[in-house]
N, C-alpha and C positions, 0 to 999 in steps of 0.2 A: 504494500500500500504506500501512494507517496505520503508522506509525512505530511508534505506544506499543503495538503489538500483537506478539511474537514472530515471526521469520517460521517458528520449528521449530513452537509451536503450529499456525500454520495449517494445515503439512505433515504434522502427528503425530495428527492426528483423520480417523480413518477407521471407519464400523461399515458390515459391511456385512453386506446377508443374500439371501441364494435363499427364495424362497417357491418351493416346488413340491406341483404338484397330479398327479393321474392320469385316465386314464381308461379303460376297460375296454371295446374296440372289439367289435363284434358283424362276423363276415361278412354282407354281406347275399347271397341267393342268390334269382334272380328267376328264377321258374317261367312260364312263357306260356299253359300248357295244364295244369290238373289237375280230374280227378274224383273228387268225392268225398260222402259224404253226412252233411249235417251236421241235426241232430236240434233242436228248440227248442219250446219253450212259453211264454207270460207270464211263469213262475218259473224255468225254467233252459234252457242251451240246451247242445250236445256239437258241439265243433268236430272232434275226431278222426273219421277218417275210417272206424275200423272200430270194433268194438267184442270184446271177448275176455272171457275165462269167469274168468279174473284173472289181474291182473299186479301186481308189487312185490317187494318185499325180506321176507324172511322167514328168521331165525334164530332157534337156539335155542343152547344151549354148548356148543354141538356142531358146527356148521354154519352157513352164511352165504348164502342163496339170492335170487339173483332171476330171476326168471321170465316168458313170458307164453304161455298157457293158449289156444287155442281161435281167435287168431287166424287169418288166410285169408294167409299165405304169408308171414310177419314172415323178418327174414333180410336181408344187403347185397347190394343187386342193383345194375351199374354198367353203364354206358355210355358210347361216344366223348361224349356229353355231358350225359351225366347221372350222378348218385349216388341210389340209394334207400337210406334207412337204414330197415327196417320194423319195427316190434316198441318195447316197452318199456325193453329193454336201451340201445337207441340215445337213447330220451329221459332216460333216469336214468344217472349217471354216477359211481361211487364216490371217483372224483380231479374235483371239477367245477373252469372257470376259472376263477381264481382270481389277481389281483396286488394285490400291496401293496408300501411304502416306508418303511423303517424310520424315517425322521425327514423331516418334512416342510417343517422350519424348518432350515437352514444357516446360520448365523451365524459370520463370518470374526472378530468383534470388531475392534480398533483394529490398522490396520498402520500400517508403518511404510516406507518406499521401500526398493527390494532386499533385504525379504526377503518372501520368497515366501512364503503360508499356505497347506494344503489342509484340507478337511475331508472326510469321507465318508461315506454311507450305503447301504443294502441294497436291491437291489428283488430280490425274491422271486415267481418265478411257479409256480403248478400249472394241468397241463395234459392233464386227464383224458377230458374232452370232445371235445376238439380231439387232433386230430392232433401240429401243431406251434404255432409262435407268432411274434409279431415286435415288438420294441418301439420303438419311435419316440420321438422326442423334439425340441423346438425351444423355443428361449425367447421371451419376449412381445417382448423388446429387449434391446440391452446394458447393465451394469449402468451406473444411471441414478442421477443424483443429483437430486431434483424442484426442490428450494429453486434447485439452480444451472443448472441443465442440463446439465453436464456430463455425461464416461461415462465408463467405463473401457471399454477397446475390447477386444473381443473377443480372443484371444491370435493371434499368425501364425507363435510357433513361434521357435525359433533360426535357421534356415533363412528365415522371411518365406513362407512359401509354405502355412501353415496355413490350412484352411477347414473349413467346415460337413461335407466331401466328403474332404478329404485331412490326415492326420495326419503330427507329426514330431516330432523329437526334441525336447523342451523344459528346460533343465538350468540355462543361463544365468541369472545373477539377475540380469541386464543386459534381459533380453528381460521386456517388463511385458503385464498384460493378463487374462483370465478364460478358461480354457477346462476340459476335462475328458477324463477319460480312464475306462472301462469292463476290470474283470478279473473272471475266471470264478473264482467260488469251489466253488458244488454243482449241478453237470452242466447246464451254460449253455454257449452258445457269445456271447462276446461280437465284436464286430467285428472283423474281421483286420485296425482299422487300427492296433487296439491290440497288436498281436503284440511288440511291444520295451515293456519296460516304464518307457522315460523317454518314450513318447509321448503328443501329447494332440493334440485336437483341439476347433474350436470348438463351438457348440448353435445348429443354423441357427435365423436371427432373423428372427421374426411378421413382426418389422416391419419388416424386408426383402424378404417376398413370399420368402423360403428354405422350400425344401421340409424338413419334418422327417427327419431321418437318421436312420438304425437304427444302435440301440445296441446291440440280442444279438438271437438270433434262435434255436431250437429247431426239431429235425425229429422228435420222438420225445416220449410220455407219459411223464410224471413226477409225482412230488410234490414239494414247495418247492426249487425248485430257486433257485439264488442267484448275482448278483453282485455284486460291488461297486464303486461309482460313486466316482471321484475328483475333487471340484473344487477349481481352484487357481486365485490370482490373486496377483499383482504391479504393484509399481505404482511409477511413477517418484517423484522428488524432485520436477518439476516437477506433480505431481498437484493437482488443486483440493481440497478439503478440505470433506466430508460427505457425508451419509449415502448409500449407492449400494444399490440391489437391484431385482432382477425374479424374473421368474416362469418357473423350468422345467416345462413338462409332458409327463408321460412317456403313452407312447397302447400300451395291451398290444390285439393282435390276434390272434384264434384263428386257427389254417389248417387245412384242410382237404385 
């Protein structure tokens, strides 16, 4: 260590940040056999399979309609394995899906050993389309410091027994580390690991080959529905000193 250097300075400089990104997952649903007849010329071509006398949204200040006219059997028709959605109501959707994250930049600014900072942000989903939904989530790595290599490790909880998978009490300022915890604010179901509200748990890591965890999950149509995401880190005395961040991303998936 140099001498002429503090050793509180070296311990006293900490910034740290979450980048996080989204992404908005698509079911895919793989058909083996379909008939259909699709129309084309040099300048346009019609992939729908049937054709109707008209279909769309149609209001006046009086009323709010949509419609489809002339189809040959529109209507949900089901099967042990199959679903048919037919008609124009099934492709237009007044609630479509819909997520977003109210701040995408998290910045903890400078800590300091035993005391704990958190900060938080919103993810908001509409699920008008879909049935239900499911959010996932995993980080690229743990929060990383490039200059040094260091990290700050993941949290394990007061207990030691925190993971990607199992949540626990975390209160200790004794106990250091990065983790997060999920609360339902407007008609969300977040994780039942977060049912005590001193629990957290870790954000499985890319770059551990960890499968992304589900963070809230929805059985039922809505509009902006909400929770809110808590992250929290701590850090020992013994900590390296600079700049630490990664990448959360959150993956929203329709269900059907």
């Amino acid at each position: 260590m140099n001498k002429n250097i503090p050793q509180s300075f070296l311990l006293g400089f900490f910034l740290l940040s979450c980048m996080i990104t989204f992404l908005v997952g698509q079911k895919v649903i793989k058909i083996d056999q379909i008939t259909a007849f699709t129309m084309r010329n040099d300048s346009w071509k019609i992939d729908f399979g049937n054709l109707n006398m008209t279909s769309g949204q149609k209001s006046n200040s009086n009323y709010t309609l949509t419609d489809t006219v002339g189809q040959i059997a529109p209507g949900l028709y089901t099967g042990t394995n199959y679903t048919v959605k037919a008609g124009f109501q099934y492709i237009y959707s007044i609630i479509p899906f819909r997520f977003t994250i109210s701040q995408l930049d998290i910045n903890f600014g400078t800590l300091t050993a035993t005391n704990p900072v958190t900060r938080t942000n919103t993810l908001t989903i509409s699920n008008g389309s879909a049935f239900g939904y499911t959010v996932t989530a995993f980080e690229n790595h743990q929060l990383l410091s490039p200059s040094t290599g260091q990290v700050i490790p993941d949290t394990t909880c007061d207990n030691g027994l925190c993971t990607e998978n199992t949540s626990a009490a975390w209160t200790s300022t004794l106990t250091y580390g990065f983790g997060y915890r999920c609360d339902d604010v407007v008609d969300t179901d977040c994780s039942s690991d977060f049912s005590n509200a001193t629990y957290f748990k870790q954000f499985a890591d890319l770059s551990a080959n960890e499968t992304p965890g589900t963070v809230m999950t929805g059985t039922n149509v809505g509009r902006t529905k909400e929770a809110d995401i808590t992250y929290k880190v701590n850090i020992s005395g013994t900590q390296v000193a600079g700049q630490y961040s990664n990448v959360i991303t959150y993956i929203a998936t329709p269900t059907f």
